[in-house]
N, C-alpha and C positions, 0 to 999 in steps of 0.2 A: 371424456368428460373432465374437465379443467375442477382441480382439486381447491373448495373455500378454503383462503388462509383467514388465519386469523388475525386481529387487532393485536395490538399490547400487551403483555398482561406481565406479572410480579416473575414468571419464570423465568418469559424473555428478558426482560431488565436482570434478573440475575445473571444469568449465562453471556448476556453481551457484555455485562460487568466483566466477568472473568476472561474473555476474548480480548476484549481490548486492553483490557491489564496485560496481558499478552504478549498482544502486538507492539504495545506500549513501552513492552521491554527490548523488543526486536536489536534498534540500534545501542541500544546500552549494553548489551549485551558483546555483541561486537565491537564497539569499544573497549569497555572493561576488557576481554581478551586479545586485543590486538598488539601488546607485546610477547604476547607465545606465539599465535599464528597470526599473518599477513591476513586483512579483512577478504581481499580477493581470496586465499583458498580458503575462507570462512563460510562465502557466499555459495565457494563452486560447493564444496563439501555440501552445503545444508539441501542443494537442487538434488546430488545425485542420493542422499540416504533417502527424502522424500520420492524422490522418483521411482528408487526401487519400489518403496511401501506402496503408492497407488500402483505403479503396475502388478503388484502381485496381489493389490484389490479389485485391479480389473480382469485377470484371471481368475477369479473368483466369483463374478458378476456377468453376467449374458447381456448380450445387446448393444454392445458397444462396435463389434466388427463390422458391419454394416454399416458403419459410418465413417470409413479410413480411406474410401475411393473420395468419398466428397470432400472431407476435412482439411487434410493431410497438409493443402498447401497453404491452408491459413492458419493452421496449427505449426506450422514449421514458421513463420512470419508473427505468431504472437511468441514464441517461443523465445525468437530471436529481440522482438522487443521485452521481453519481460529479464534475458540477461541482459540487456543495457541495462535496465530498472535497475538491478542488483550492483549492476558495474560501478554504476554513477553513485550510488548509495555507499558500496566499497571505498571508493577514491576518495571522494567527499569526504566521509569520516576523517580520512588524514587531516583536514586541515579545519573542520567543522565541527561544533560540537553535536552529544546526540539529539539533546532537546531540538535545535536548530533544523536537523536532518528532520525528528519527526514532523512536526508542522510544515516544510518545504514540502515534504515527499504527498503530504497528503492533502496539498494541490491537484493531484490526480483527477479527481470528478469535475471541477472546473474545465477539465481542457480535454475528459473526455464529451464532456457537457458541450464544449464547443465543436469537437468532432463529430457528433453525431447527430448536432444542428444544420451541421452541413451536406451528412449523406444520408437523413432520414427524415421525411416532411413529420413524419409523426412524433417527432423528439426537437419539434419545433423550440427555442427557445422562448418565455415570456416574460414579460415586462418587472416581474419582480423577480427572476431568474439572472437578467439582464446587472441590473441592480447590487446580485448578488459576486458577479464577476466583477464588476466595478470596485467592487470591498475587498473584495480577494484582490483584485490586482493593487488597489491601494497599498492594503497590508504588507502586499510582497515589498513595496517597495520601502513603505516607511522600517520596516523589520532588515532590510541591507543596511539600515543606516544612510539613505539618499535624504541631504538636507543638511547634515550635520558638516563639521568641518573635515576635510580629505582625511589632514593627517590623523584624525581620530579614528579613523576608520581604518579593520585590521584587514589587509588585501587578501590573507590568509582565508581567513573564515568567509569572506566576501566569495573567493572562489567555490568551497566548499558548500555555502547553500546555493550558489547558481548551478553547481552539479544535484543536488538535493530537489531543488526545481526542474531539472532536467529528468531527474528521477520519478517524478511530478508526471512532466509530458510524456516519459514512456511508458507507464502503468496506465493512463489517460488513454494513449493510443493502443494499448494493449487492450483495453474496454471496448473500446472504439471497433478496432478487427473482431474479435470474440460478438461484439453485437450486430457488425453490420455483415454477416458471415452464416454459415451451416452451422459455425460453434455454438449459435445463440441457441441451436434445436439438440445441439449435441450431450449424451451424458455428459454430467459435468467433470465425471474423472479422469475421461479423457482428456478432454480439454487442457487441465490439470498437469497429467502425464505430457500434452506436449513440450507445454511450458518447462516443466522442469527437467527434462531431459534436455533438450536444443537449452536451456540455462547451463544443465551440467555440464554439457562438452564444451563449451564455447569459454564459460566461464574457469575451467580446469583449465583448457587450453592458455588461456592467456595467464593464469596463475600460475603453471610449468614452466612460462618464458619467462614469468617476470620475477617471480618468486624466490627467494635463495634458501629452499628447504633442509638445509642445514641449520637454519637459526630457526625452524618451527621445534617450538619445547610442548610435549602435549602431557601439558598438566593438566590437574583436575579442574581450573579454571576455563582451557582451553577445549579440551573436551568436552564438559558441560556446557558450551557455550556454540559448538558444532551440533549437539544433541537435542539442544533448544531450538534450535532454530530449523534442524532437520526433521525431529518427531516430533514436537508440540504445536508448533507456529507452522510448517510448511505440511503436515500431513492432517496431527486432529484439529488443529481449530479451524483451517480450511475443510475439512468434513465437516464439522459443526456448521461453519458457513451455512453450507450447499444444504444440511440438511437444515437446519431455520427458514430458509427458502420457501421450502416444501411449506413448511407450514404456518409462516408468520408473512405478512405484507409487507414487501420491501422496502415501503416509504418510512415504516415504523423501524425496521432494523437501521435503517439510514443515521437516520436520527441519534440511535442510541452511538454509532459507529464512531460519530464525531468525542467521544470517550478517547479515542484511542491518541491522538495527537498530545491531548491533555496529560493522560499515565505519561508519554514518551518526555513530555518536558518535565513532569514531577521526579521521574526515576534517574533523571539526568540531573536535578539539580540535588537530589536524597543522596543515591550512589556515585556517581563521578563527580560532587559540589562543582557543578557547573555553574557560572556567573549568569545573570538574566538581565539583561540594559534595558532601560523606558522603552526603548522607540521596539526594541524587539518582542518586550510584553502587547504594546496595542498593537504593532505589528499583526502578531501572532492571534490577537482578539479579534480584529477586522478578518483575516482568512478564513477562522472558521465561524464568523455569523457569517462571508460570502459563502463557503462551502453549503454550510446549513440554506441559506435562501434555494440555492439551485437545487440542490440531490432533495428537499423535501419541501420544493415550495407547493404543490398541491395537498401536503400533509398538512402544510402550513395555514391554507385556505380553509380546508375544512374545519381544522380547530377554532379557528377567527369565526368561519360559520356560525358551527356550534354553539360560541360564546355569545353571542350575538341573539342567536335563537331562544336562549336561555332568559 
């Protein structure tokens, strides 16, 4: 029997308040620390302290074995894109600021929007959906600065949110496998556990070759900024996630989600005085009214309903 979520209500706006504060903080975080530790062992760091923690909650929890014959090899293939996600998100940083990173990165439901137009009739695209990508892709582009003059335009940061956008299409395509997959039917911890395990090795891996661990200083800055991102951001507010799920409608948590791009530019311009250009504010305004059209455009309809009927 498929469990009634619920609408809205004052609790859920509080708790998505504090999540996307959160997440908000994610690339700020990583910046502010990345003269102690290199972003890449930031990224690898925060996959394997989380990974431990779900695995030793899915030790804990029954009913998950059962589902490792079927999984396994789409769970090793989101895994692998969800380190890219991270990868690109590391690199980026170098040459990007965080505000910039959040808004790119959270392109994602656009272009899993588009992936799963294309391998599921029932995740059909519609006309104010359509609409919505149109804005979004505007935004991307007026937000690079396309239009203004070359040499005003810094090639630095231009690199850096085209990896941010890249970061974009792998968390998208990350959606995308997870939905069109066993993972959609699978606990969600598992799921979870793949990702961040195939993230830890993959992403250590490349942080051992590239990294000169000799100049990581783990001060209290850097530390707390590995432990942010390991315990709070990758284990409880991903449980919070999974359990709001349960019990609230996902077109309403949608909604409240597009919070989170917003905290990522505020904490970025508050804590690192990041500069913000015109073309990057409407830029950054047009992406998430496209985001919002697609991820809740039948949320959208029914409220216009509603109003209407009123």
């Amino acid at each position: 029997m498929t469990a009634v979520r619920k609408g809205a209500d004052f609790f859920l706006f509080q708790l998505m308040l504090l999540l996307c504060a959160i997440w908000g903080s994610q690339q700020v975080a990583i910046k502010l620390a990345a003269e102690d530790i290199a972003p890449m062992l930031q990224v690898a760091l925060r996959s394997g302290i989380a990974a431990v923690l779900v695995g030793i909650l899915l030790l804990w929890q029954r009913g998950w074995r059962g589902w490792l014959g079927s999984t396994w090899l789409a769970g090793m293939l989101a895994g692998v894109l969800f380190a890219l996600e991270f990868f690109f998100i590391a690199l980026g940083l170098r040459y990007t600021s965080a505000s910039h990173m959040a808004v790119f990165l959270y392109t994602a439901p656009i272009f899993s929007a588009l992936g799963l137009h294309l391998m599921l009739p029932s995740e059909r695209l519609r006309r104010l959906q359509w609409l919505g990508i149109a804005l979004c892709f505007g935004g991307v582009v007026m937000a690079f600065g396309v239009g203004g003059e070359w040499s005003e335009i810094d090639t630095d940061i231009l690199l850096g949110d085209a990896l941010g956008l890249c970061a974009g299409m792998a968390w998208g395509a990350t959606t995308v496998v997870v939905r069109g997959s066993r993972l959609s039917e699978a606990p969600a911890g598992l799921t979870l556990f793949y990702q961040l395990t195939v993230a830890f090795v993959l992403l250590l891996g490349y942080a051992l070759a590239m990294v000169d661990l000799g100049q990581v200083r783990w001060t209290p800055l850097a530390i707390g900024s590995v432990l942010l991102q390991g315990v709070v951001v990758s284990f409880f507010t991903y449980l919070a996630w999974f359990w709001l799920l349960r019990r609230y409608l996902a077109s309403n948590m949608a909604v409240f989600s597009f919070m989170t791009p917003l905290f990522g530019v505020t904490f970025g311009v508050l804590v690192l005085d990041e500069p913000l250009t015109l073309n990057f504010i409407i830029g950054a305004a047009l992406v998430l009214a496209g985001i919002m059209l697609v991820s809740s455009e039948r949320w959208l309809k029914r409220r216009l309903a509603g109003l209407r009927g009123q």
